[in-house]
C-alpha positions in Angstrom: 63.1 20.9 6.6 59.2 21.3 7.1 57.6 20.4 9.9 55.0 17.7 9.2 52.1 16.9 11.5 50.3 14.0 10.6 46.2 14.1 12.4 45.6 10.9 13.0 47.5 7.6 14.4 45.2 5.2 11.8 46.1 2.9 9.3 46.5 5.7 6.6 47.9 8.2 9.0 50.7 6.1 10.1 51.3 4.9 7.0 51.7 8.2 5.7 54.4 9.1 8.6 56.4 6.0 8.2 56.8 6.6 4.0 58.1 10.5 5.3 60.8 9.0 7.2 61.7 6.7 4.7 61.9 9.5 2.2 64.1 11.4 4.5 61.6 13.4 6.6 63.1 15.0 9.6 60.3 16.2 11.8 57.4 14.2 11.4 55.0 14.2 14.6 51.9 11.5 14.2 49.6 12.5 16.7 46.2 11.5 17.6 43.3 12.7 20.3 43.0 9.1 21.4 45.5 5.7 21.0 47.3 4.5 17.7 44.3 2.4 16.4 41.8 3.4 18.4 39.0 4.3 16.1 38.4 3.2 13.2 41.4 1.6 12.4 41.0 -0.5 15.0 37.3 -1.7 14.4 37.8 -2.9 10.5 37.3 -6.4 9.2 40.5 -6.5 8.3 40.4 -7.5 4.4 43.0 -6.8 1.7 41.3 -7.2 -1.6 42.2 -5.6 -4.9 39.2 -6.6 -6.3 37.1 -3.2 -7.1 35.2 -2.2 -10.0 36.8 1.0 -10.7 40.5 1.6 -11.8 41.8 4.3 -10.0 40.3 1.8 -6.8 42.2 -0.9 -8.2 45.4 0.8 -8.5 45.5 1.9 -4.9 45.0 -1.8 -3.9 47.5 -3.6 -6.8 49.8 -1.4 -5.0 49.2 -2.1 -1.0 48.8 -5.4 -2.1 52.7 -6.0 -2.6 53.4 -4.3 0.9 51.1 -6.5 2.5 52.6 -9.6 0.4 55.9 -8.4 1.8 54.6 -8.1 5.4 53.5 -11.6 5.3 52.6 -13.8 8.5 51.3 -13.1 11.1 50.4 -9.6 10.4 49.0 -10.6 6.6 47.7 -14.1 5.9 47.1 -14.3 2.1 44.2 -16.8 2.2 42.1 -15.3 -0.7 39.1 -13.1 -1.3 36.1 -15.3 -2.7 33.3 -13.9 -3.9 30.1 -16.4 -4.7 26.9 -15.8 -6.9 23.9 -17.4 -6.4 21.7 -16.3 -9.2 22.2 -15.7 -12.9 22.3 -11.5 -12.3 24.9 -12.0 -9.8 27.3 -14.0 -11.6 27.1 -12.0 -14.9 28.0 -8.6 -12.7 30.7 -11.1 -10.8 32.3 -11.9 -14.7 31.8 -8.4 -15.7 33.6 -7.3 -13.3 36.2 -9.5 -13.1 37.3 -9.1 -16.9 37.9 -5.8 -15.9 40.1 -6.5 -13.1 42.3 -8.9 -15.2 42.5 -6.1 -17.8 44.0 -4.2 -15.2 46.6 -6.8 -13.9 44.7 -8.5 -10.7 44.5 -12.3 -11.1 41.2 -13.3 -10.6 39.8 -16.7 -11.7 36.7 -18.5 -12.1 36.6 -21.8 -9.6 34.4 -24.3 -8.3 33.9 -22.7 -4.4 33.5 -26.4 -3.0 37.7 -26.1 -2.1 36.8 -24.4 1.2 36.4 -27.1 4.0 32.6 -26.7 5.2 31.2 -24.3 2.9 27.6 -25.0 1.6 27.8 -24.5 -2.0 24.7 -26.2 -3.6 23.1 -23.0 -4.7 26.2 -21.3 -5.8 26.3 -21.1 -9.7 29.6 -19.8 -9.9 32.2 -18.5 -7.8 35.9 -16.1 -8.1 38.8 -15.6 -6.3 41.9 -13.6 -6.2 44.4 -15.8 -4.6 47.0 -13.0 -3.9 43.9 -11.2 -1.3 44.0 -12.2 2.0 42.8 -10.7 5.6 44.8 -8.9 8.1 45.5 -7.9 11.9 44.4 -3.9 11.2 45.6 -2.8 14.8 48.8 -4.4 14.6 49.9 -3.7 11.3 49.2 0.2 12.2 50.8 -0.2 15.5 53.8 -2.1 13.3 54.3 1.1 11.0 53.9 3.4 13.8 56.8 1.7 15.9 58.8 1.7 12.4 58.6 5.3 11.7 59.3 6.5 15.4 62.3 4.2 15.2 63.5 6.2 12.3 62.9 9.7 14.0 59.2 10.5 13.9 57.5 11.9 16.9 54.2 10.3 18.2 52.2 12.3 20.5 48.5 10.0 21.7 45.8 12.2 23.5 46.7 15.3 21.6 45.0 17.4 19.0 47.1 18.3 15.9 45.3 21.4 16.0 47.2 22.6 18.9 50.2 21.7 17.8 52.8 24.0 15.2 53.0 22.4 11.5 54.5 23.9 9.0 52.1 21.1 6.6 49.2 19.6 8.3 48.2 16.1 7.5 44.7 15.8 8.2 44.1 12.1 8.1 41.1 11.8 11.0 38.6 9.4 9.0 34.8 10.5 9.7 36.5 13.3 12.2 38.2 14.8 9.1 35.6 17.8 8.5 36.3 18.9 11.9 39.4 20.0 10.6 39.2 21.1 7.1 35.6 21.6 5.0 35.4 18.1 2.7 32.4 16.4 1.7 32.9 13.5 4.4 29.7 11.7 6.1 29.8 8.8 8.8 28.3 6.4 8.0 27.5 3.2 11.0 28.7 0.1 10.1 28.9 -3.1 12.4 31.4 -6.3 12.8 30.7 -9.5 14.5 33.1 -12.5 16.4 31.4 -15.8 17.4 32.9 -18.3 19.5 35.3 -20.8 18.4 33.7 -23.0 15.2 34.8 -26.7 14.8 36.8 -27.3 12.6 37.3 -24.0 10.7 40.5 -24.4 8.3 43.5 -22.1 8.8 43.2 -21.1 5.4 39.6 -20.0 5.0 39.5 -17.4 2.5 37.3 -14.2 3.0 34.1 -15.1 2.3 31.5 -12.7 0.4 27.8 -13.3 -1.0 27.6 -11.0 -4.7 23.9 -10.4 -3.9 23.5 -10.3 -0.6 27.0 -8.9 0.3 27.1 -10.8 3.3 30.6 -11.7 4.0 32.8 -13.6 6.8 36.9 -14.3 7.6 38.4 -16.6 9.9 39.7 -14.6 12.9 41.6 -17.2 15.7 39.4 -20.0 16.0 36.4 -18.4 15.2 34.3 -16.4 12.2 33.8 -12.3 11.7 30.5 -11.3 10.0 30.0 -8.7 8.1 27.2 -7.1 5.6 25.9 -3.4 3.7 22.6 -3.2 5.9 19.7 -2.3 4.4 18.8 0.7 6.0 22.2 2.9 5.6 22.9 4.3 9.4 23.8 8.2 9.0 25.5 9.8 11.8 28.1 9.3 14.8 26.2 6.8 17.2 28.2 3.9 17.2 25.5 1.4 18.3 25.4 -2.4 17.6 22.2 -3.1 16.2 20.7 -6.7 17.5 18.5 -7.7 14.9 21.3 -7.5 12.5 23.2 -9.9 14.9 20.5 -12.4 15.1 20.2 -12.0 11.2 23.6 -12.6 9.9 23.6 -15.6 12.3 20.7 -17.3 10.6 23.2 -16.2 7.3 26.4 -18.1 8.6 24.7 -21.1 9.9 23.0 -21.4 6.0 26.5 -20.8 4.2 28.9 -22.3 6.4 26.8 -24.9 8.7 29.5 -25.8 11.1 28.8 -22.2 12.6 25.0 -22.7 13.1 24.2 -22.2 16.6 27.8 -20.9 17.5 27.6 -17.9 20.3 28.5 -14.4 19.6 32.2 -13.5 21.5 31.5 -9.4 20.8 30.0 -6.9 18.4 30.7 -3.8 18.0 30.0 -0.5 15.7 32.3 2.2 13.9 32.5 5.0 11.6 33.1 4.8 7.6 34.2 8.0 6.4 32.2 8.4 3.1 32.8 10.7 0.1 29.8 11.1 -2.5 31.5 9.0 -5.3 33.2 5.9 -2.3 36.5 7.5 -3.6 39.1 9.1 -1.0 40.3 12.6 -0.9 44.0 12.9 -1.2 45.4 16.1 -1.7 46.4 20.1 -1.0 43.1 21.2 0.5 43.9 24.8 1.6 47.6 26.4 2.3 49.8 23.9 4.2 47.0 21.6 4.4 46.9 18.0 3.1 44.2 16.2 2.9 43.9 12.4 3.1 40.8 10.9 4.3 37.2 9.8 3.0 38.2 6.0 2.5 34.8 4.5 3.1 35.5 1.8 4.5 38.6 1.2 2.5 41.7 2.9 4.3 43.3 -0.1 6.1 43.7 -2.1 2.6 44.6 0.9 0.4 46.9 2.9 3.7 50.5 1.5 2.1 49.9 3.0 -0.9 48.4 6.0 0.1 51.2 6.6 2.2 54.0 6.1 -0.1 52.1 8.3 -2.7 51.5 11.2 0.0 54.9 11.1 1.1 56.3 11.3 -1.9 54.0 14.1 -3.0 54.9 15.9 0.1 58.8 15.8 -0.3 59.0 16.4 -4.2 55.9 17.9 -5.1 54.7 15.1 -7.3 53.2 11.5 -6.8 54.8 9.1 -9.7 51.4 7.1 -8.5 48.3 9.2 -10.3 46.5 10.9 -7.7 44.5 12.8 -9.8 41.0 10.9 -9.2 41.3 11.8 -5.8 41.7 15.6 -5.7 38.4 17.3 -3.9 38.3 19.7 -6.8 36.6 16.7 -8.6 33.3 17.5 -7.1 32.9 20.9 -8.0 31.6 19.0 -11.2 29.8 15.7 -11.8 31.9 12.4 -10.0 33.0 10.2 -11.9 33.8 6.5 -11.7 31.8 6.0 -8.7 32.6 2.8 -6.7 30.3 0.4 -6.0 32.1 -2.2 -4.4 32.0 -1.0 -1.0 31.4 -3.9 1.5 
């Protein structure tokens, strides 16, 4: 059988090689030029939300929903995504887009926020949550499916570059490195997380958090809170620098929405790379001959990687995906995008 190489020991990559050797796959190397994990993977928030506002993106997450489901504690806790509007614009796009999700199968309903132990809710005029969402350990969960799929024969070679390795299909699944290896319409974009110190009395089952119109947003990790937020000015490039103003601002944000938090300490911040497309979408697919493509995520690959993977690996093996891949192909930009996502947090 072929010989497939997998570029890059992420969550998508790794999920991709474990779904080979489920399928059969008996030469499957995952190999990476650093540590399983240790890029992006390994700097995401961690979320698990099928809660988009485009179909083909809620498809991808209905289906890594269920693996996660099935992965349960302690590497998936399925405490919720919540998102809250403050003001009348925010609340009609929250409805809008929630009818559109519960078209499509994803059980979001309408709720009064005050459940949540400690959140300020006084200026919230409505609030939704998808109860089956939930947050997640990224680094172990990829660590977990690389271990799984080098149980079952695959090869996993750290500190190496796929590029100097023989493939008879090359799996280029590198994140923002991508265009290194293949020509794709892939930026990096900066984005920066959060942990404070401990925060009394935080309840186990605080769901993720998210403002509609400000997109701030916040999860429990351990004892304490991770902040997140889009910043307003959009930081092109590779120079994965923690910017201190936004730290000091999106402190001022958690005391105001969840006051046990105000004047907690910051444990570490720290920046990484989203690997963006023009239209948010990924790019899944045969790029050139014996070249796959599976990257461009931005900022979605640890939540959507299960069902990438099984959808890749099955493409790879039989030469079709029984999950529709089209909306993904790269040929799609040779004319106008469509379906843009705008739900990118």
């Amino acid at each position: 059988m072929a010989r497939i190489v997998v570029a890059g020991a992420g969550a998508v990559g790794a999920s991709i090689a474990y779904h080979l050797v489920l399928r059969g796959a008996d030469e499957v190397v995952i190999c990476d030029r650093g540590e399983v994990a240790s890029r992006a993977t390994g700097k995401a928030m961690g979320g698990v939300r099928q809660q988009f506002s485009t179909a083909p993106e809620v498809r991808l997450a209905q289906a890594s929903a269920r693996f996660f489901a099935e992965l349960g504690p302690p590497l998936f806790e399925q405490v919720g995504y919540l998102f809250l509007a403050t003001t009348e614009e925010g609340l009609a796009a929250l409805a809008e887009r929630r009818a559109r999700q519960v078209e499509l199968g994803v059980p979001v309903e309408a709720l009064d926020p005050a459940f949540v132990d400690g959140l300020r809710t006084d200026d919230v005029l409505g609030a939704f949550i998808c109860r089956e969402d939930g947050v997640a350990d990224p680094t172990a969960v990829t660590r977990h499916l690389v271990a799984e799929a080098v149980a079952r024969g695959a090869e996993l070679r750290e500190h190496t570059d796929a590029r100097n390795l023989d493939a008879d299909v090359l799996v280029v699944a590198c994140g923002a490195a991508s265009p290194e290896l293949i020509d794709v319409p892939v930026l990096p974009l900066v984005r920066q997380l959060v942990d404070t110190e401990a925060v009394p009395g935080l309840p186990q089952d605080l769901p993720m958090t998210i403002e509609e119109e400000t997109s701030f947003h916040f999860r429990r990790v351990g004892d304490g809170l991770r902040l997140a937020m889009v910043e307003p000015t959009l930081r092109w490039g590779t120079d994965e620098l923690v910017d201190e103003s936004l730290v000091a601002d999106w402190l001022e944000r958690i005391a105001h929405r969840y006051p046990r938090a105000g004047g907690v300490d910051v444990s570490r911040a720290w920046a990484g790379l989203y690997d963006m497309t023009p239209d948010a979408h990924p790019i899944i697919g045969w790029v050139e001959d014996r070249v796959y493509a599976a990257c461009g995520f931005s900022g979605h690959g640890f939540m959507q990687a299960p069902a990438v993977g099984a959808a890749v690996a099955e493409e790879l093996m039989t030469g079709k995906s029984s999950f529709d891949l089209s909306p993904y192909r790269l040929e799609r930009f040779a004319g106008e995008a469509v379906f843009p996502e705008t739900l990118v947090l």
